[in-house]
N, C-alpha and C positions, 0 to 999 in steps of 0.2 A: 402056632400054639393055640387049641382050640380054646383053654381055657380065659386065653387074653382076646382075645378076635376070632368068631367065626368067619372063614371068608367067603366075601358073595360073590356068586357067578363066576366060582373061581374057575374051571373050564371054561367057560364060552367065554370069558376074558381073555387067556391064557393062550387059546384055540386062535383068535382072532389075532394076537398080539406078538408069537414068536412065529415069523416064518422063515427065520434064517438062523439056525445053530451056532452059529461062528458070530454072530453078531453081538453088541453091546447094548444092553436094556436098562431101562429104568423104573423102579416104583417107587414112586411118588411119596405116596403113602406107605408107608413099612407096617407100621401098626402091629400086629403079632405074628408077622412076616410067613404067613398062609400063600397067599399070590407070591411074594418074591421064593419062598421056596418052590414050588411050582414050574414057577420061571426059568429058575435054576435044573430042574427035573428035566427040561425042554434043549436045556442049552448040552453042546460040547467042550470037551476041555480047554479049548479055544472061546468060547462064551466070556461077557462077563453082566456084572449084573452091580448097580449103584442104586441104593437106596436110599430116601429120605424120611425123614422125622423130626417136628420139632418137639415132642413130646420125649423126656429122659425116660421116661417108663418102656418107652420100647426099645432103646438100648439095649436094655438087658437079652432079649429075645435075638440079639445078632446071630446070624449064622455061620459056623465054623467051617467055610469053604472057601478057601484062596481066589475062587471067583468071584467072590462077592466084597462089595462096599458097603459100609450103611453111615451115612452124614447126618452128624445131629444139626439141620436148622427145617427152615421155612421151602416148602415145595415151590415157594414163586421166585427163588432163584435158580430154579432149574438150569436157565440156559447158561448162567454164568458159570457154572458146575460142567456143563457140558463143553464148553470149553475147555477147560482143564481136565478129563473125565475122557475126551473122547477126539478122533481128528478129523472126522468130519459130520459128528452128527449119532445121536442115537439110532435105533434099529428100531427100538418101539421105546412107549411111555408109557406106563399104567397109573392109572389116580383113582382112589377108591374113597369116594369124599364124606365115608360114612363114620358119628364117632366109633371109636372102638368100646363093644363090650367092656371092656374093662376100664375106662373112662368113667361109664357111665355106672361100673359097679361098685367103683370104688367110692366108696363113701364121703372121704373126708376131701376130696376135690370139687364137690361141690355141684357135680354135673344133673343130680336126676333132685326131683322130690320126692321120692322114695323115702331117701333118708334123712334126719338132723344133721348139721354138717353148715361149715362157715359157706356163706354165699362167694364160692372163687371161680370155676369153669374154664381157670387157664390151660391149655391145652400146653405151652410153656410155663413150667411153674415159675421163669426167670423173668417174664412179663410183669411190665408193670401194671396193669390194670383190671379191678377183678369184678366179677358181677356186683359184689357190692358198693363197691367205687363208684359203680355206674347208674345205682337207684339210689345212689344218698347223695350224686353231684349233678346230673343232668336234672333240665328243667324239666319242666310237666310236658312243653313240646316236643324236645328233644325225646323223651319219654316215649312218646306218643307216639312217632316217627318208628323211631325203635320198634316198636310193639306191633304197629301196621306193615311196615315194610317187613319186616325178618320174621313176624311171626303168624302175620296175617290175623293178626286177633281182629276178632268184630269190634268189642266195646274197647277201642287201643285206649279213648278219652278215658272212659271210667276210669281203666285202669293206672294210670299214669297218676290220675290224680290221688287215688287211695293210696298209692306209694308215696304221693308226694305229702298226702297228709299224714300220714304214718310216719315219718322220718321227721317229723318235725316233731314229735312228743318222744321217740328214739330211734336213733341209726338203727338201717335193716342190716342184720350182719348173717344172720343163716338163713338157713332153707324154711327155715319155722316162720321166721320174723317175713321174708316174705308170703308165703303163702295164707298167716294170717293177717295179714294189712292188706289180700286182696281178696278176702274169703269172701267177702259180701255181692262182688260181683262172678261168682263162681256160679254156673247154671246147675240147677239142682242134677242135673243128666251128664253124664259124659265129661265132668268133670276131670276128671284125671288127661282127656285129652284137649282141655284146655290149656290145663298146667303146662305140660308140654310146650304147648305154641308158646306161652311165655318165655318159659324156662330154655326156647330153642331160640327165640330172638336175643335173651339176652348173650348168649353165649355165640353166637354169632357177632354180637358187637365184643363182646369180651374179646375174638382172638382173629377180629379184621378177614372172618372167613370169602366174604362175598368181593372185597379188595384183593385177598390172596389168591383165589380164586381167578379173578380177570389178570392176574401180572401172570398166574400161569399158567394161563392158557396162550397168551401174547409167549411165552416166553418158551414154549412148546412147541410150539408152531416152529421158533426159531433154533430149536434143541434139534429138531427130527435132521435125518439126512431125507434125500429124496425117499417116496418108495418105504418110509418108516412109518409105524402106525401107532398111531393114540387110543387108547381105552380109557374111557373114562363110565365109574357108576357113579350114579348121583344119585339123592335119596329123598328132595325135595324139589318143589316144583319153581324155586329162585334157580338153584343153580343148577338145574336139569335145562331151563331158559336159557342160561347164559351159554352153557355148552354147546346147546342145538343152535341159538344164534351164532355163535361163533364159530363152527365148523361150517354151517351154510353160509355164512357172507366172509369171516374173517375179522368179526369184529363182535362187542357182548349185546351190542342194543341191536343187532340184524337186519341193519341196512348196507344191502349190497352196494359198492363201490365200484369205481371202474377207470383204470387211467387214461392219460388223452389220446388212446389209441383203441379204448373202447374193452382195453383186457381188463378180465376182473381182478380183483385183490384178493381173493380167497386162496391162502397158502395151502387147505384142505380142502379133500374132498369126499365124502359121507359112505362108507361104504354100506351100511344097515341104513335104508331111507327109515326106518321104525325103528323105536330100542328096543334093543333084547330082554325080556324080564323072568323070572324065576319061574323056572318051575313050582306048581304046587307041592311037590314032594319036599324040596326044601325050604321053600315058606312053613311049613309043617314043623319040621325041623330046624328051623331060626325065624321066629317070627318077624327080627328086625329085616328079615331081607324081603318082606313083604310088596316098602315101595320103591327099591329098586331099578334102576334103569340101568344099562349099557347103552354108552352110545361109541361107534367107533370110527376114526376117521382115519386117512392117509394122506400124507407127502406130497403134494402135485410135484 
């Protein structure tokens, strides 16, 4: 559904990802089920195809094909799913770690500063904890952290602390309340793609993306059958990191291991030494697929 998610590199995902018609797939990310249709385009009537989402809004986009599943939870229980899902192992996984257009369009979720709209950015509207939760209870450090680590802000201190001093005369509750208790440190230039790195660190702590992320990758590795292959796009340079670490050693901080016979631990092995990235023709035509990456691995 173009209008819920455009999807990225849906071909050279797709291309790389189904090489066996009879076999049993997975997307990760359902989202407005672009790539899992696709998938399904690839498969035979012997195929099948199991999707996830924890986001209710993608529900609705299910697909009316007897071959297809779609699970509403969390993509880092993958392997526990494949278990039950499959008897020896998935065929392939896809995971497309970008939010979806309509996440971020929808207003009253809270995702962009575009709009007024309560500070939430649950990707599970069932979640207990919401962006605002997190600038009206975390300290100035904890703040701070946040802001350096998920968002890469320059000034993480300024910032931390004008929320923190703003919250103390009244609770940030929308998208207004923050972005004016951090107006003062906003660069008069390029503003809007500061907001952003804010606004993308805290939603990253809001829905435990960079946590969910490493169980599923660990839990991928252990989904695949031999011989089965992972696609994953990533869209930021944390967890484009964690990918490429972990497809070259088998772990997210990328230090190769080796047991006491000198074999390595790496359950993959990289089939793209480079990630694949978008054409200019569809950067044009979706700007969000600008940064982009495929990386894709296989089964040792």
């Amino acid at each position: 559904m173009s209008e819920y998610h455009n999807p990225v590199l849906l071909k050279e995902s797709v291309d790389a990802l189904v090489l066996n018609p009879d076999g049993i797939y997975a997307d990760a990310t359902f989202g407005g089920g672009g790539h899992s249709r696709e998938i399904l385009e690839r498969l035979s009537s012997n195929g099948r195809l199991v999707s996830f989402d924890r986001d209710e809004d993608a529900l609705r986009n299910a697909i009316d094909d007897e071959r297809s599943t779609i699970i509403h939870n969390n993509f880092r229980f993958i392997h526990n799913y494949s278990l039950m899902e499959t008897a020896d192992g998935f065929d392939g996984i896809l995971a497309d770690l970008g939010v979806s257009s309509h996440q971020f369009d929808t207003a009253d979720r809270g995702f962009s500063f575009r709009y007024s709209a309560a500070l939430d950015m649950r990707m599970n509207v069932q979640g207990k904890t919401t962006a605002a939760d997190i600038v009206n209870s975390y300290t100035q450090e904890e703040l701070e952290k946040v802001l350096k680590v998920y968002g890469e802000v320059d000034n993480a201190r300024r910032i931390a602390k004008l929320v923190c001093d703003a919250r103390t005369k009244s609770p940030i509750q929308t998208t207004d309340d923050l972005d004016n208790a951090i107006a003062a440190a906003l660069p008069s230039f390029a503003g809007h793609k500061f907001l952003a790195k804010v606004y993308q660190a805290l939603r990253i702590e809001v829905n435990q993306e960079m946590k969910s992320l490493e169980k599923f990758l660990y839990g991928a590795a252990k989904a695949l059958k031999k011989g089965g292959r992972l696609a994953v796009i990533t869209y930021h340079s944390l967890e484009d990191r964690m990918v490429k670490n972990f497809i070259k050693t088998g772990n997210v901080e990328g230090i190769l291991r080796s047991d006491v016979f000198g074999r390595s631990e790496t359950p993959l092995r990289q089939v793209n030494r480079k990630p694949i990235l978008p054409q200019e023709s569809e950067i044009e035509n979706n700007t969000r697929a600008r940064s982009a990456k495929l990386r894709i691995a296989e089964k040792i």
